[in-house]
C-alpha positions in Angstrom: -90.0 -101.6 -26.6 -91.8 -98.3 -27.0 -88.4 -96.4 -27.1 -87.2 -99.0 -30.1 -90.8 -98.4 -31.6 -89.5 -94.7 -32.2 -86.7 -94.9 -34.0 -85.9 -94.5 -36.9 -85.8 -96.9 -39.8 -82.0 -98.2 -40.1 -80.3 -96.0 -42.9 -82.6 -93.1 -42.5 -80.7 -90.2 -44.6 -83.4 -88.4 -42.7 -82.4 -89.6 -38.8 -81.1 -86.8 -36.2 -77.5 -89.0 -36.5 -77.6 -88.1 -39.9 -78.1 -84.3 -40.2 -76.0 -81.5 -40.0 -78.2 -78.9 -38.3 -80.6 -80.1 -35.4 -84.2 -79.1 -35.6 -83.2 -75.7 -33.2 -80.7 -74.8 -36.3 -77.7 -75.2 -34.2 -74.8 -77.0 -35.9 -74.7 -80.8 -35.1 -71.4 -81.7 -33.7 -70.7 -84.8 -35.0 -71.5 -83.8 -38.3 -68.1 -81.5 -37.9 -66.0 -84.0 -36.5 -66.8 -86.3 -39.4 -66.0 -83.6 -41.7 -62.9 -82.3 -40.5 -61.1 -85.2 -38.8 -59.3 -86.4 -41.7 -58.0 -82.5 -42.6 -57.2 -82.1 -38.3 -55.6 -85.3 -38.3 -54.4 -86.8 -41.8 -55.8 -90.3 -40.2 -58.6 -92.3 -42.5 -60.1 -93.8 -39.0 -62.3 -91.2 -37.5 -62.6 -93.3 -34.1 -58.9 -93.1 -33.8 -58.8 -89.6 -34.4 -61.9 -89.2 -32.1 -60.1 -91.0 -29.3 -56.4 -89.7 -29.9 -56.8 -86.2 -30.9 -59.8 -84.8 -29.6 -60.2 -86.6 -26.4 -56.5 -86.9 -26.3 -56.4 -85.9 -22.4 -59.3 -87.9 -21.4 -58.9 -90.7 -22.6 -55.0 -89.7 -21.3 -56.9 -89.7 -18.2 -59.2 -92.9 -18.2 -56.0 -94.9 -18.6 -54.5 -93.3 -15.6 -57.4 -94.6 -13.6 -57.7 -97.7 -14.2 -53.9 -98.5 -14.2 -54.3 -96.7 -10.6 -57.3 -99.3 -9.5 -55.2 -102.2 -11.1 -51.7 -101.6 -9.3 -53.8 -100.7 -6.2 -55.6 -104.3 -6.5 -52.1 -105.9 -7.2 -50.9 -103.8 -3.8 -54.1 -105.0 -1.9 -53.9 -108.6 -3.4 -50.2 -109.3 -2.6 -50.7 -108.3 1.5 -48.9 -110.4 3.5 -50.7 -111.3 6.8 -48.6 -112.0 10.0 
């Protein structure tokens, strides 16, 4: 409750998510992924260039494991006993 107490109020211009420098002055990087995706990708939906472009090999990655854990379940689950 006290964390929720200190957010800020929904559609805050003014919220951290919202700015393009943080309060150090560093560029925010989320501000330049919004900014650019469309121009680096030519897609309109920023989560699929997120996921596709950007994080291409991880997310390449995540799929490997959990197609390794479900074949390897499938393995385990088919066992024949004697």
């Amino acid at each position: 409750m006290a964390a929720a107490a200190g957010l800020p109020p929904r559609g805050d211009l003014h919220a951290p998510a919202h700015l393009l420098v943080n309060p150090a002055g560093a560029p925010v990087a989320g501000a330049y992924y919004i900014q650019h995706a469309y121009k680096h990708a030519g897609t309109p939906n920023i989560v699929t260039v997120v996921l596709a472009d950007y994080r291409g090999f991880d997310t390449l990655g995540e799929t490997l494991v959990v197609f390794t854990g479900a074949i390897s379940v499938l393995f385990i689950l088919r066992r024949r006993r004697p």
